[in-house]
C-alpha positions in Angstrom: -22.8 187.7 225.0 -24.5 185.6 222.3 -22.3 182.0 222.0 -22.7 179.4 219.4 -21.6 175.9 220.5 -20.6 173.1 217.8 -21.0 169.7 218.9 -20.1 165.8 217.3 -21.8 163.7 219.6 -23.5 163.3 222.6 -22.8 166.6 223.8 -22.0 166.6 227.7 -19.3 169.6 227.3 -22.3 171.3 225.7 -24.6 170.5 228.5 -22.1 171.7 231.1 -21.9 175.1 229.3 -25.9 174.9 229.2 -26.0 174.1 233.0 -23.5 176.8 234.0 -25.8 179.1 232.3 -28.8 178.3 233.9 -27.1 178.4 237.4 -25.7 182.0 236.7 -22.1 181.4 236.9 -21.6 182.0 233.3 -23.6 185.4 232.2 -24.1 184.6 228.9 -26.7 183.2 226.5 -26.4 180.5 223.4 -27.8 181.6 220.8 -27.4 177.9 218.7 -26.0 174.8 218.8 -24.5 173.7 215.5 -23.6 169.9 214.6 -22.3 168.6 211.5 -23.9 164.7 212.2 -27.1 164.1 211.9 -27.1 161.6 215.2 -25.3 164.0 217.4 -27.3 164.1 220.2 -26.1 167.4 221.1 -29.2 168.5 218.8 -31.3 167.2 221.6 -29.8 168.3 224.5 -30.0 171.9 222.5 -33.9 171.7 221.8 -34.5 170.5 225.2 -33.3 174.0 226.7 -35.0 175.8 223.8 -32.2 176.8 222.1 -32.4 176.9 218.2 -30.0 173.8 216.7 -29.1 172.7 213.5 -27.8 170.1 211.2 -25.5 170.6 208.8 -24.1 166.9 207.7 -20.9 166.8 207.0 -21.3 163.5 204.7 -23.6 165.1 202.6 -22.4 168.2 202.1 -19.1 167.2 201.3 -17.2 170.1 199.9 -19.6 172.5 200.3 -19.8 172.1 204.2 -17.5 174.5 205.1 -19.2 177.3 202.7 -22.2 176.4 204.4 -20.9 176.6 207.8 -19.6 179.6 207.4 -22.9 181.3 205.8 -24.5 180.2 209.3 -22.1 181.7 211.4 -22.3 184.9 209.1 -25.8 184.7 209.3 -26.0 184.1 213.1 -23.1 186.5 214.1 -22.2 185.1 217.3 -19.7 186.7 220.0 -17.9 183.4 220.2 -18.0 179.8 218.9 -17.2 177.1 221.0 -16.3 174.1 220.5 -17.4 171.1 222.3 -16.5 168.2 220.7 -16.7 169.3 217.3 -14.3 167.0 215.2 -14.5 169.5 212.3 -11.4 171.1 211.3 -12.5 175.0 210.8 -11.7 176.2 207.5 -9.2 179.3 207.4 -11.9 181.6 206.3 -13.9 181.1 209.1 -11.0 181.4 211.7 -10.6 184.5 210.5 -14.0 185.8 210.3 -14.1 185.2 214.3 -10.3 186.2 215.5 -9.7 185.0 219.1 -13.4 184.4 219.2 -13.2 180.6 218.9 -12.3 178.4 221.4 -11.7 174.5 221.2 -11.5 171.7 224.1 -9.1 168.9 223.3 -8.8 165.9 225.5 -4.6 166.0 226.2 -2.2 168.5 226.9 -1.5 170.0 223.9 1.2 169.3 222.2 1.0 165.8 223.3 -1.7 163.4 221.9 -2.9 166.2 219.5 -3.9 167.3 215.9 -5.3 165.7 212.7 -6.7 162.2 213.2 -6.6 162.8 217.4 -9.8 163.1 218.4 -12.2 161.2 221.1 -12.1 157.7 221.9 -8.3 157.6 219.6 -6.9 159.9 222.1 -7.3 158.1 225.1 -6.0 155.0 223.2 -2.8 156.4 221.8 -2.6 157.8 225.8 -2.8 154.2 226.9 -0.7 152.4 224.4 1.9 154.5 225.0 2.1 154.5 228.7 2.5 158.0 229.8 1.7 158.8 233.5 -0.6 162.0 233.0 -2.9 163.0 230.6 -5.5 165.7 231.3 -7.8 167.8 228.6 -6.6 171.4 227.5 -8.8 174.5 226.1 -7.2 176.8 223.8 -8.4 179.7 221.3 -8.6 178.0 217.4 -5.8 179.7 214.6 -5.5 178.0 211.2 -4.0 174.7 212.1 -4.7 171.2 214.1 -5.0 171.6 218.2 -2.0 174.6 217.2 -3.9 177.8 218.7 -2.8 179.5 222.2 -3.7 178.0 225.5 -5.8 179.2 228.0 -6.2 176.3 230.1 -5.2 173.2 231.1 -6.0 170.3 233.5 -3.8 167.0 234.9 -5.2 163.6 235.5 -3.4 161.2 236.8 -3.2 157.9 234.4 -3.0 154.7 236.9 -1.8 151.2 236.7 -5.4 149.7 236.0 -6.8 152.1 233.8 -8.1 151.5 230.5 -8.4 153.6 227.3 -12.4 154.1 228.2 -11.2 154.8 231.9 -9.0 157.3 230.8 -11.8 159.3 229.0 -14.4 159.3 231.8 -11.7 160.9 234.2 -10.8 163.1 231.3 -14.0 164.1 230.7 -15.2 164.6 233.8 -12.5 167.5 234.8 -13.4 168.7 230.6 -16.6 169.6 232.4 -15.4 171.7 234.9 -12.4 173.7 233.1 -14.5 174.2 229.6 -17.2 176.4 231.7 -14.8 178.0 233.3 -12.4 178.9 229.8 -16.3 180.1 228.8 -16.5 182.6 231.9 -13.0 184.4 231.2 -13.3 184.6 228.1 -17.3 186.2 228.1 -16.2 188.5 231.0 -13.2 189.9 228.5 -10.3 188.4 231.0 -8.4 186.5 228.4 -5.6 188.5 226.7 -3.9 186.6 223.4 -0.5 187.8 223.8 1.6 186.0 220.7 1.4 182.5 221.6 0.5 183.2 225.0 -2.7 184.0 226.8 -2.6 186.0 229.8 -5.8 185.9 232.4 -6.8 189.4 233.7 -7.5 189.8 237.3 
């Protein structure tokens, strides 16, 4: 199975997908790594493992980003697209092109903490500043809105007393880099079944 993997920034989700590739427990292969910023060190982490990467800058594109995005994907024809913290809001046309084929990691549980404007470092503030006890990170297939597709996965961490905003995300991030490979494996072995809102695991 040939997997595309869109990335923001630094890319560590990316490189845990990468890594559980090269150790066997995932038995696929990806095929490109796609960011939309030009610093996104994702790129490097890509060309390091020989996989092909590229740019396609958001800021410059401007409208025509999403046309171009999806002309790549076309172009590319990928099993699944995953998303590893990709701030880009698919367009519609591309969530259709690839039904049930995209898959997104967010750093809550869904529905709290979630949608447009929620995304990294915000997150884990808007987590702190409102006090809430557990937080966690949650994987989930993409439809047409914000952090609003079916879930496949989720993960608790515990939020304590002297933690800050930036201690919240490492803790987040580091169980992000355990469940994401694992979302990954189901869903390239075919065990995820999209039931409505719900998504059943085979077996």
């Amino acid at each position: 199975m040939n997997l595309v993997v869109m990335a923001s920034g630094n890319g560590s989700d990316l490189q845990s997908i990468i890594d559980a590739i090269e150790e066997g427990y995932i038995k696929a292969t990806v095929c490109a790594v796609i960011s939309d910023k030009k610093e996104a060190y994702a790129l490097e982490r890509a060309k390091k493992h020989g996989i092909a990467a590229y740019c396609l800058p958001k800021k410059e594109l401007k409208e025509r980003f999403q046309q171009e995005l999806l002309k790549l994907l076309e172009k590319i024809n990928p099993d699944g697209i995953i998303l590893a913290g990709c701030i880009t809001i698919l367009d519609e046309k591309i969530v259709q092109k690839f039904p049930n084929r995209i898959i997104n990691i967010h750093p809550s549980l869904i529905p709290a903490f979630c949608g447009e404007g929620f995304y990294g470092m915000k997150v884990h503030k808007a987590v702190y500043e409102y006090g809430v006890k557990y937080t966690g990170c949650t994987v989930h297939f993409v439809d047409s809105g914000a952090d609003t597709g079916p879930i496949i996965l989720q993960e608790v961490v515990k939020v304590d007393e002297e933690d800050t905003p930036e201690t919240i995300a490492k803790k987040v991030l580091e169980v992000e880099h355990k469940v994401l490979p694992y979302a990954v494996k189901l869903f390239t072995e075919g065990k995820l079944i999209v039931e409505g809102r719900k998504v059943r695991i085979k077996g």
